[in-house]
C-alpha positions as CSV (number, residue, x, y, z in Angstrom):
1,X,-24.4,-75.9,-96.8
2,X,-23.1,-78.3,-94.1
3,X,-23.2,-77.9,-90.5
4,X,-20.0,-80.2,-89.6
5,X,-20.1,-80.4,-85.5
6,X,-16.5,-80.9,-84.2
7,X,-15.8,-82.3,-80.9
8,X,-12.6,-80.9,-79.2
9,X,-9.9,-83.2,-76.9
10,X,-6.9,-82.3,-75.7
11,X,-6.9,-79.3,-78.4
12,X,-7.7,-81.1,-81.4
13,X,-10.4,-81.6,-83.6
14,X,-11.9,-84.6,-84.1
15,X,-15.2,-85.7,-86.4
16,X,-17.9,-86.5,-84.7
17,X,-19.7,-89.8,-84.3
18,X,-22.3,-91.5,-86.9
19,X,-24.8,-91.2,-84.2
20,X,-24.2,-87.3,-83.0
21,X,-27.0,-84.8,-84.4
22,X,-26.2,-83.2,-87.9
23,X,-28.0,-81.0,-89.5
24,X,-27.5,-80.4,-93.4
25,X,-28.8,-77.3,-94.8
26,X,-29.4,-76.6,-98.6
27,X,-31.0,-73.3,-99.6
28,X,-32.5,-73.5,-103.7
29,X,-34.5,-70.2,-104.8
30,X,-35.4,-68.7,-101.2
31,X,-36.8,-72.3,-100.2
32,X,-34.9,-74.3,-97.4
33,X,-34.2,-77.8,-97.0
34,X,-33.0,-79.3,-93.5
35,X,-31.9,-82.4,-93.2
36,X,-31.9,-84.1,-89.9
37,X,-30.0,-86.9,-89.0
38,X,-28.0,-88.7,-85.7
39,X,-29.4,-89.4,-82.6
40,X,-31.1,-85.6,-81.6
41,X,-31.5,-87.0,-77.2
42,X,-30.9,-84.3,-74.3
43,X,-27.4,-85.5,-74.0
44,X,-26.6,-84.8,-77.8
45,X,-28.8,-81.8,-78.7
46,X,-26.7,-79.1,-76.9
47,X,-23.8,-79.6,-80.2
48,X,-27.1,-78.3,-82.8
49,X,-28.4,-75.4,-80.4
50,X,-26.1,-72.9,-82.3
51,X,-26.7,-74.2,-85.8
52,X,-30.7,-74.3,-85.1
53,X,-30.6,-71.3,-83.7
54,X,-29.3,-69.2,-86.6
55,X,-32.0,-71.4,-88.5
56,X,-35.0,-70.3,-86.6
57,X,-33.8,-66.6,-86.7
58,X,-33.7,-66.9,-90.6
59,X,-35.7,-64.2,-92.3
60,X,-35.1,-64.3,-95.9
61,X,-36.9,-68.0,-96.4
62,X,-39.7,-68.2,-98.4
63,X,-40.7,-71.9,-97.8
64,X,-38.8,-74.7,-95.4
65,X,-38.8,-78.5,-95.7
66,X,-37.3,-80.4,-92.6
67,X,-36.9,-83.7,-93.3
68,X,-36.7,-86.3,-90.2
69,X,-36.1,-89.5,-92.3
70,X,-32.4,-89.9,-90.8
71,X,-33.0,-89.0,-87.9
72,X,-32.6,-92.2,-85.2
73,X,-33.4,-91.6,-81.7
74,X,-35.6,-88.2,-80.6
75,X,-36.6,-87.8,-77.4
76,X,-38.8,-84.1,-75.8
77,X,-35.3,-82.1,-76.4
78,X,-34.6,-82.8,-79.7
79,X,-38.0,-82.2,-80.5
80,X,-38.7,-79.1,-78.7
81,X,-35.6,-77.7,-80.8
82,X,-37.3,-78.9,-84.0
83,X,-40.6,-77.2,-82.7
84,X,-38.9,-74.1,-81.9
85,X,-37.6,-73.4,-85.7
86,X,-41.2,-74.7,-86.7
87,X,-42.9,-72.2,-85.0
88,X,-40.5,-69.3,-85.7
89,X,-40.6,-70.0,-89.0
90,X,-44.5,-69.7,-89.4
91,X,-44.8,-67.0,-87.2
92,X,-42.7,-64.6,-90.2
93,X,-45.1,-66.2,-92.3
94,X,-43.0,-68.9,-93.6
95,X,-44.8,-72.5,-95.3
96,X,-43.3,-75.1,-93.6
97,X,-43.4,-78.7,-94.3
98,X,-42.0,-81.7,-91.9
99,X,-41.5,-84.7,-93.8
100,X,-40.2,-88.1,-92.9
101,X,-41.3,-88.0,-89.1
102,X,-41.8,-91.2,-87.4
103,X,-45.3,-91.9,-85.5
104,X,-43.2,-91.2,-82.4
105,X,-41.4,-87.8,-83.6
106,X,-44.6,-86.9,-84.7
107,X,-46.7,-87.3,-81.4
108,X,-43.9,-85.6,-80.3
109,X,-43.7,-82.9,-82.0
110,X,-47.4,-82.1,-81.5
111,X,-47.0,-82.4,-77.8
112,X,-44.1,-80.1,-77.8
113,X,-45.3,-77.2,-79.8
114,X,-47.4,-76.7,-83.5
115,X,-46.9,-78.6,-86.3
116,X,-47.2,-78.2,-90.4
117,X,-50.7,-79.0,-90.0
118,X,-51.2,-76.4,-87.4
119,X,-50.3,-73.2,-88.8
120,X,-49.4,-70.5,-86.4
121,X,-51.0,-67.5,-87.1
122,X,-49.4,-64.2,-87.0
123,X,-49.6,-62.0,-83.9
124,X,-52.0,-59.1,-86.2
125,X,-54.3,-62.3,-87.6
126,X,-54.6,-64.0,-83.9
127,X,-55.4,-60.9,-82.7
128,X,-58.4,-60.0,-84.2
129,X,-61.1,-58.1,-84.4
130,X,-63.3,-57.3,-81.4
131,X,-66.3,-59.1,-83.7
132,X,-64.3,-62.2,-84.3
133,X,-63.9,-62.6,-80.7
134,X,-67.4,-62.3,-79.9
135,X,-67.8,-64.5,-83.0
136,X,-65.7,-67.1,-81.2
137,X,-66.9,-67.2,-78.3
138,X,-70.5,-67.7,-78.8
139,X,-69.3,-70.2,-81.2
140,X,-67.4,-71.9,-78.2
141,X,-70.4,-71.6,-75.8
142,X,-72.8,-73.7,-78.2
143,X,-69.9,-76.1,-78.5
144,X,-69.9,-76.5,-75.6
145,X,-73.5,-76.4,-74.5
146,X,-74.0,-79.3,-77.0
147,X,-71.2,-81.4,-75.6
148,X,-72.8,-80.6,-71.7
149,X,-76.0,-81.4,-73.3
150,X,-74.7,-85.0,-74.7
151,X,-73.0,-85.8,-71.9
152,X,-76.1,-84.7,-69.4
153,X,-78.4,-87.0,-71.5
154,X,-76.4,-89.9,-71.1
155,X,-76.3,-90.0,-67.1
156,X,-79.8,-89.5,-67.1
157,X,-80.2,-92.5,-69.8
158,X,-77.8,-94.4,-67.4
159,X,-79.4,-93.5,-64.5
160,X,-82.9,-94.6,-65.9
161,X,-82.3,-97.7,-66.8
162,X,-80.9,-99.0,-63.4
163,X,-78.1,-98.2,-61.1
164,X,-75.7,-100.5,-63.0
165,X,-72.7,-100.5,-60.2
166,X,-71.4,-103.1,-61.7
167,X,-71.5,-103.1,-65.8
168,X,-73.8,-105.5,-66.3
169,X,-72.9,-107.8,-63.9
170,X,-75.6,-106.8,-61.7
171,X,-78.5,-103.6,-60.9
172,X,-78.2,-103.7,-57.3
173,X,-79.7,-100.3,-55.7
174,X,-77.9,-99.4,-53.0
175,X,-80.6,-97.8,-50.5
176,X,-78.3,-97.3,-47.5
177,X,-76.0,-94.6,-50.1
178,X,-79.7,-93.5,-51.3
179,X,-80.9,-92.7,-47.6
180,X,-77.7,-90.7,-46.7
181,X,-78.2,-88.9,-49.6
182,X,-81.4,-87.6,-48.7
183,X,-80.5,-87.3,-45.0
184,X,-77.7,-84.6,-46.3
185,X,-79.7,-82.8,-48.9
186,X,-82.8,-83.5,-47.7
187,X,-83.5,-83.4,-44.1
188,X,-79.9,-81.0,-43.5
189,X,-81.6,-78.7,-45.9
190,X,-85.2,-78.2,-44.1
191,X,-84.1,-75.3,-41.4
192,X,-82.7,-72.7,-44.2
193,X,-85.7,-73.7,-46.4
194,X,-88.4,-73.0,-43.5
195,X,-86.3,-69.8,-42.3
196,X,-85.9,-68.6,-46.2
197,X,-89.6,-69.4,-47.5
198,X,-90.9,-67.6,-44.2
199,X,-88.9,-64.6,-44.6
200,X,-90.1,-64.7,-48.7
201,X,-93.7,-65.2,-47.8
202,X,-93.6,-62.5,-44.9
203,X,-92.3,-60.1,-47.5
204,X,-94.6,-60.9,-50.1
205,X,-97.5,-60.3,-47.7
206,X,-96.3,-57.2,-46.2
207,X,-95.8,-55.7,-50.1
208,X,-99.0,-57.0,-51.0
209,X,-101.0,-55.3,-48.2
210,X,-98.8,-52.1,-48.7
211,X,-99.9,-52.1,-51.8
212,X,-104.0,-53.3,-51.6
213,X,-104.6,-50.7,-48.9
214,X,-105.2,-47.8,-51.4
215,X,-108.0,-49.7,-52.9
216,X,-109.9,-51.2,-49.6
217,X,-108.9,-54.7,-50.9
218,X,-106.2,-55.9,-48.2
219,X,-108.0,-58.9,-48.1
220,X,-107.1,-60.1,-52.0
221,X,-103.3,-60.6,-50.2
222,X,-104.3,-63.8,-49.4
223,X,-105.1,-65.1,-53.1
224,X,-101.8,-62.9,-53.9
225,X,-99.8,-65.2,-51.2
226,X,-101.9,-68.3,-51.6
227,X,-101.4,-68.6,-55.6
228,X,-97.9,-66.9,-55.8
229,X,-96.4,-69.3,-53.4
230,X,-97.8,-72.6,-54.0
231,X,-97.3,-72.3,-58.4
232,X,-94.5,-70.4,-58.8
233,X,-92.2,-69.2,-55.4
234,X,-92.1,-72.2,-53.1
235,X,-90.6,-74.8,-55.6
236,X,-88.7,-72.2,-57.1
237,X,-86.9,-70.7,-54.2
238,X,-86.4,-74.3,-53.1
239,X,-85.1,-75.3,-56.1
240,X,-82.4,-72.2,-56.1
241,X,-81.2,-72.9,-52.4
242,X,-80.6,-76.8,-53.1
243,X,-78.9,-75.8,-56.1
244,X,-76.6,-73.5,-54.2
245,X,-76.3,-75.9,-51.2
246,X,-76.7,-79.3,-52.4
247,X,-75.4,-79.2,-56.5
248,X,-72.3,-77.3,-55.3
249,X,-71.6,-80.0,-52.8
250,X,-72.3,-82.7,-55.5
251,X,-69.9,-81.0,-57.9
252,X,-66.9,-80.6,-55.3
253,X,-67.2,-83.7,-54.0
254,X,-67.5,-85.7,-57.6
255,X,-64.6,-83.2,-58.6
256,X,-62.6,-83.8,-55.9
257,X,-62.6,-88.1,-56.4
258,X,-62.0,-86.8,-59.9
259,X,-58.8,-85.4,-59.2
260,X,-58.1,-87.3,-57.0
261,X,-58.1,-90.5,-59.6
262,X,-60.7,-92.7,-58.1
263,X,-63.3,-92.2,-60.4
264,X,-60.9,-93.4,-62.8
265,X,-60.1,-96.4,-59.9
266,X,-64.2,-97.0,-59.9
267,X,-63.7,-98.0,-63.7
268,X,-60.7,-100.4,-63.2
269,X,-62.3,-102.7,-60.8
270,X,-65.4,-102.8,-62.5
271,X,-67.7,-100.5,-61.0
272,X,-69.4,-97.8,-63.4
273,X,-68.8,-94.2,-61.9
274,X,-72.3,-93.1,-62.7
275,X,-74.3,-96.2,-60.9
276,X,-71.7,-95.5,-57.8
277,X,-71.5,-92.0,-57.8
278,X,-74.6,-90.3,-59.3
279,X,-77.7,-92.6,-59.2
280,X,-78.0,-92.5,-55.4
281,X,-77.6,-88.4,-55.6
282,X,-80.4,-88.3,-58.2
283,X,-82.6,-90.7,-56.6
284,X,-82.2,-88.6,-53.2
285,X,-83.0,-85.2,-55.2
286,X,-86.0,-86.5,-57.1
287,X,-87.6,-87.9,-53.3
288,X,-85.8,-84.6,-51.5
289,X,-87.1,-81.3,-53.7
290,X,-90.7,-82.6,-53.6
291,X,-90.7,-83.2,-49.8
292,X,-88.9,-79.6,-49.5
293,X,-91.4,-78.0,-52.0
294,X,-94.0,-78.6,-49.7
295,X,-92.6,-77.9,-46.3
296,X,-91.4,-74.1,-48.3
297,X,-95.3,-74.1,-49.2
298,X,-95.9,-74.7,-45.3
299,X,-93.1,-72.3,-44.4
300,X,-94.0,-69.1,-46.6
301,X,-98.0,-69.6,-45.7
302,X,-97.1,-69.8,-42.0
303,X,-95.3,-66.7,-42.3
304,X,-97.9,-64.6,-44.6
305,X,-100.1,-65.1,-42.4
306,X,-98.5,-63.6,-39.0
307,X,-97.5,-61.1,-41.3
308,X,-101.5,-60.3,-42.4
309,X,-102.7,-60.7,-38.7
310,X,-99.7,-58.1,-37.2
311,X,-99.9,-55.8,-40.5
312,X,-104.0,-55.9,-41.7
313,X,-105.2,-57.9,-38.9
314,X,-106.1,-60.7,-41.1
315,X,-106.6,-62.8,-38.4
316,X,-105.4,-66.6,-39.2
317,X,-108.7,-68.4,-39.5
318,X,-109.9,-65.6,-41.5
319,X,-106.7,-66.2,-43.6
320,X,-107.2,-70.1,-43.7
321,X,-110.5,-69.5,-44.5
322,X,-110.2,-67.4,-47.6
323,X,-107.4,-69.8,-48.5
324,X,-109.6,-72.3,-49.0
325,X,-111.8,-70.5,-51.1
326,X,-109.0,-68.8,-53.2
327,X,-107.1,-72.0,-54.2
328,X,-107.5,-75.4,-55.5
329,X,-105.5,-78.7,-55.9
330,X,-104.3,-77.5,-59.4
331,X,-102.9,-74.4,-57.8
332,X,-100.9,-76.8,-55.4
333,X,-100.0,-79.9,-58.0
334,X,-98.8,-76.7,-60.5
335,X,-96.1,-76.4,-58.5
336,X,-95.3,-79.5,-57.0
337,X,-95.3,-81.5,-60.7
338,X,-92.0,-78.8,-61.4
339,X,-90.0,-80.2,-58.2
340,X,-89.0,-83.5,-59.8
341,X,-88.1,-81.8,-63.0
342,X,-86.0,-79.1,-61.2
343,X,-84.2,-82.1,-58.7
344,X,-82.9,-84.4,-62.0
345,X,-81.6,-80.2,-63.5
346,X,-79.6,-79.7,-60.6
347,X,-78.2,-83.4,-60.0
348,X,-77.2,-83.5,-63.7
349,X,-75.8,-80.1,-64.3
350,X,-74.0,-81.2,-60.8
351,X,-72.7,-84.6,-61.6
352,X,-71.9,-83.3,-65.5
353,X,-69.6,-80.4,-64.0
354,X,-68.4,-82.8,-61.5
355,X,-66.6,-85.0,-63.9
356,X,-65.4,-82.1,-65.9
357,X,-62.8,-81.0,-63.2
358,X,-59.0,-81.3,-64.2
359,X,-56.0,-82.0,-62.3
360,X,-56.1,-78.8,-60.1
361,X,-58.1,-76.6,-57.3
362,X,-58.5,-74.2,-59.8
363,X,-60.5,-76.2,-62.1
364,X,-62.3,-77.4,-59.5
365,X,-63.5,-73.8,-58.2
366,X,-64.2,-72.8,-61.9
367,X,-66.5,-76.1,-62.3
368,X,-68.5,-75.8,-58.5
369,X,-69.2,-72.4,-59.7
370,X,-70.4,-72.6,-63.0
371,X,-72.8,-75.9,-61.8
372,X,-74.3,-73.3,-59.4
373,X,-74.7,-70.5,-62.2
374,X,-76.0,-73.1,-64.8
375,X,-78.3,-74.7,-62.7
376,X,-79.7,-71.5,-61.0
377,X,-80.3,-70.5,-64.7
378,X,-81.8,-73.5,-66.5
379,X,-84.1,-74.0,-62.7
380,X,-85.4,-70.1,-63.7
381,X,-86.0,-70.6,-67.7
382,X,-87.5,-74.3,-66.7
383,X,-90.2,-72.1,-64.3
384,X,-91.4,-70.0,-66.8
385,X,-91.5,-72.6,-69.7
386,X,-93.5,-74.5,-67.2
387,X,-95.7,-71.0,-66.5
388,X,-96.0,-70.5,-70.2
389,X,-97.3,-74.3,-70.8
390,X,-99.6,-73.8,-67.8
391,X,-101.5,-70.8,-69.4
392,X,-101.7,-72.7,-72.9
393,X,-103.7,-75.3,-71.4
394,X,-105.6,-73.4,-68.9
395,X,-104.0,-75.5,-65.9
């Protein structure tokens, strides 16, 4: 069967041009074979609508062979149509084969909608079971994990063997874009650290006595406060509020150039995006966390101990005092060894989310969120691994 397109002028018929879209049709055993040929553009496709309509609504086809040899110019209309009977087709469970496709029609056709080789599944299969799905998904996190993992690894290789702004061409360090950096995430950051490690500390001492009273032994708060803080709370806490203040900033702002295209314009005129954009970020954490680490230390002492003298009247050189004798310099370099560790987390995770954003401020506020919930995460599990490895070698 033949699908002869006639053109009408002035009331008559005439054929149609060599050029014009036809579509031949020939149906052998419940198995289709569709011939394309003519020029299938947006100014010509509107004469096979009709015809490829009643051919994507077809229900009694077993198998379906479209053949694109003949077919001379095709441009995103004609190919959409083709696309449409493709994935109609599959849907009612029909095989379908595309043969004779150019390189062109075939990129094309991918871009436009699925192909033979990729089967639409029905609407029961794609549904699934509930399993599946969870299947899937965890499948999809490790994926991706793996590919975050990869791609982490290789800023930090970039990053440690020189600031490479330049491809090769030179390893400048740029210490004026290093300085700001700390300046921002550094110095900006010390008034919410001091106020938050306080507050922390002042709690921890007030709980502590609470609880020591009923045993006569309020004065142990001060090896509670003195240890607690200095291994385990002050870097962490520090390293939770620069990851909410400082990695979100690092993702939207590396994000936002993203989209923008001019991480992509870094590339063209020869300057490598991670040297530029990331090394000076990473430097500034790595000097930054340590310096904050220690001021929290400061900040959550200071306030433990107003909290003992008000609460058990501890007074403070009483407090000092049994400091001293409660804590030594492993108690202070076990938690400042974690800071630089816990700075290169949160600039990677940053930078890696960074240059994962897309096109839109959607994908931007999906990526600044999940740096922040990623990096809060991996800071915690890095704490206690770090805890764990502590106790194993009596440190």
């Amino acid at each position: 069967m033949v699908f002869n397109i006639l053109t009408r002028r002035n009331g008559t018929a005439q054929e149609r041009d060599p050029t014009a879209p036809q579509l031949e049709l020939r149906e052998d055993e419940g198995a289709l074979f569709c011939r394309l040929s003519g020029n299938w553009t947006t100014r010509t496709v509107s004469q096979v609508d009709e015809p490829m309509r009643l051919l994507r609504d077809r229900r009694d086809a077993k198998a379906l062979e479209i053949d694109l040899s003949d077919v001379g110019q095709l441009d995103t209309a004609g190919a959409w149509l083709v696309a449409r009977v493709i994935a109609a087709q599959k849907q009612r469970g029909t095989e379908v084969l595309v043969t004779g496709a150019s390189d062109a029609a075939a990129i094309l056709l991918a871009a436009v909608g699925p192909t033979a080789e990729e089967p639409v599944l029905p609407k029961d299969a794609r549904r699934g079971s509930a399993l599946v799905a969870i299947l899937v998904a965890i499948g999809q996190t490790i994926y991706d994990i793996k590919d975050d993992f990869l791609y982490g690894m290789n800023i930090l290789g970039a990053t440690i063997s020189g600031a490479q702004m330049k491809l090769g061409r030179g390893h400048a360090v740029n210490l004026a874009a290093i300085a700001s950096q700390i300046d921002r995430m550094g110095v900006g950051s010390i008034p919410i650290i001091v106020l938050m490690s306080a507050v922390v500390g002042a709690i921890i001492a007030q709980q502590g006595a609470f609880q020591l009273r009923y045993f006569g032994a309020e004065i142990f708060v001060v090896d509670l406060v003195g240890i607690l803080i200095l291994r385990e709370l002050g870097v962490l806490l520090t390293a939770i509020m620069i990851a909410g203040r400082s990695g979100s900033a690092i993702t939207a702002e590396i994000g936002s150039m993203k989209m923008r295209e001019e991480v992509d314009a870094l590339t063209v005129i020869g300057l490598n995006p991670v040297g530029v954009l990331v090394f000076p970020r990473l430097v500034a954490l790595v000097v930054a966390v340590p310096c904050l680490t220690i001021i929290a230390n400061f900040a959550a002492l200071g306030g433990a101990i107003l909290v003992a003298w008000f609460y058990s009247d501890i007074a403070p050189p009483t407090f000092i005092q049994r400091l001293h004798d409660a804590i030594d310099l492993t108690s202070i370099f076990a938690g400042l060894i974690k800071a630089p560790f816990m700075a290169l987390i949160i600039g990677i995770i940053a930078s890696v989310e960074g240059m994962k954003v897309g096109g839109s401020a959607e994908s931007l506020g999906r990526h600044v969120t999940s740096s922040v919930v990623k990096t809060i995460f991996l800071v915690i599990v890095v704490d206690g691994l770090f805890a764990m490895f502590y106790a194993a070698i009596d440190f």
